[in-house]
C-alpha positions as CSV (number, residue, x, y, z in Angstrom):
1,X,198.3,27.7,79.7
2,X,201.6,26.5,79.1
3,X,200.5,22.9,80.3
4,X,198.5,22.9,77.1
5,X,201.0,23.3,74.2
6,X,203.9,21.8,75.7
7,X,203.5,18.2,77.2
8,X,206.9,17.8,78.4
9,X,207.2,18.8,81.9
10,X,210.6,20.0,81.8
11,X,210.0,21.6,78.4
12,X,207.4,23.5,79.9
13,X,209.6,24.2,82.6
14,X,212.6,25.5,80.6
15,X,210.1,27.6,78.5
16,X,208.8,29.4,81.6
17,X,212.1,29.9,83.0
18,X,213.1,32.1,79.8
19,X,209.6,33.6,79.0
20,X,208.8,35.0,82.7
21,X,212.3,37.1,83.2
22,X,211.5,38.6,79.5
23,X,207.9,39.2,80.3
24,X,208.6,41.3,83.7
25,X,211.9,42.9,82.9
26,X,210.2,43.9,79.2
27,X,207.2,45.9,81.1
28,X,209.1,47.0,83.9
29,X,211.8,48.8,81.7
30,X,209.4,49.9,78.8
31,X,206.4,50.8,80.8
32,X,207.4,51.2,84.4
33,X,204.9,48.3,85.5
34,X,203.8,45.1,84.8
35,X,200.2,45.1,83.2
36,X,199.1,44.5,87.2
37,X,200.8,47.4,88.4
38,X,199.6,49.4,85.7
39,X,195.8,48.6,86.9
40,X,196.8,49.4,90.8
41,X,198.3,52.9,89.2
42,X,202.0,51.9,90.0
43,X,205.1,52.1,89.0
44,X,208.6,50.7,89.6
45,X,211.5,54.2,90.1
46,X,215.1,54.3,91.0
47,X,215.7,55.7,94.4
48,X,216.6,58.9,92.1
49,X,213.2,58.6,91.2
50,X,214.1,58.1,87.2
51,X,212.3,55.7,85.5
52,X,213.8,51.7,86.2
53,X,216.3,50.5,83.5
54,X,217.8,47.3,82.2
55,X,220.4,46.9,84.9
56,X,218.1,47.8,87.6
57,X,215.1,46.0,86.5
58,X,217.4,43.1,85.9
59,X,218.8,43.0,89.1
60,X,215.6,44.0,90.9
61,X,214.1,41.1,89.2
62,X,216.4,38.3,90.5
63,X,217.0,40.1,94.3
64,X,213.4,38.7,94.4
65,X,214.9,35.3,94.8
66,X,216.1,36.5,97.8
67,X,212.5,37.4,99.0
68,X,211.4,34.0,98.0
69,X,214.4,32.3,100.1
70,X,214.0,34.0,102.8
71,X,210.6,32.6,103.2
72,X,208.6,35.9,102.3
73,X,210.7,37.9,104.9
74,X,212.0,40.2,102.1
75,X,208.0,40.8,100.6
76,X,207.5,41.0,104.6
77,X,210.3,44.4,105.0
78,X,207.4,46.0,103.3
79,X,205.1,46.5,106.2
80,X,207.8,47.3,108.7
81,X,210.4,49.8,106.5
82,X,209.7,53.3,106.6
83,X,210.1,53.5,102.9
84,X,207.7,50.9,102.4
85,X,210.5,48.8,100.5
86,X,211.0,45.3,100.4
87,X,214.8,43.6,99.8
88,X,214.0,43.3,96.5
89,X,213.7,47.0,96.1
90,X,216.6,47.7,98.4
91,X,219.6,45.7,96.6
92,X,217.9,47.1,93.5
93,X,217.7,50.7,93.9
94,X,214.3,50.7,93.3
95,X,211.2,51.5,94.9
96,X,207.3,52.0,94.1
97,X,205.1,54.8,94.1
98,X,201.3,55.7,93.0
99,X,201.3,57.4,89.7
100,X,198.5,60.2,90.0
């Protein structure tokens, strides 16, 4: 949808950059859960099990890097770690439960 307003690739681009980090980190410390987790009955908690704040969801949100540069191996941690964490949630603090 971006591709529509903005013409300029890079534009477009810088835009994203700053909009997507706001967008996620906005519903993960307000609500617990982007609008997609909300609809799977999710929710992002420390390992305390307190609701995720700025620093956590901050840093929870760029340790995803690390899943994406490590070629899906941190997403991957899910299926195999007892917790059912990926490395994301690990260098976070965080993990995700089932609300109700």
């Amino acid at each position: 949808m971006l591709g529509l307003v903005v013409k300029d690739p890079l534009s477009a681009f810088a835009i994203e950059f700053t909009l997507a980090p706001v967008y996620t980190i906005g519903f993960w410390v307000t609500q617990g859960a982007t609008p997609g987790k909300m609809a799977l009955g999710i929710r992002i908690l420390t390992d305390d099990g307190d609701p995720i704040g700025f620093g956590h969801a901050i840093l929870r949100y760029f340790a995803e890097i690390a899943c994406v540069l490590t070629l899906g191996i941190g997403y991957l941690m899910i299926a195999f770690t007892a917790e059912k964490r990926g490395l994301h949630d690990f260098i976070a603090g965080t993990m995700v439960v089932k609300t109700g």
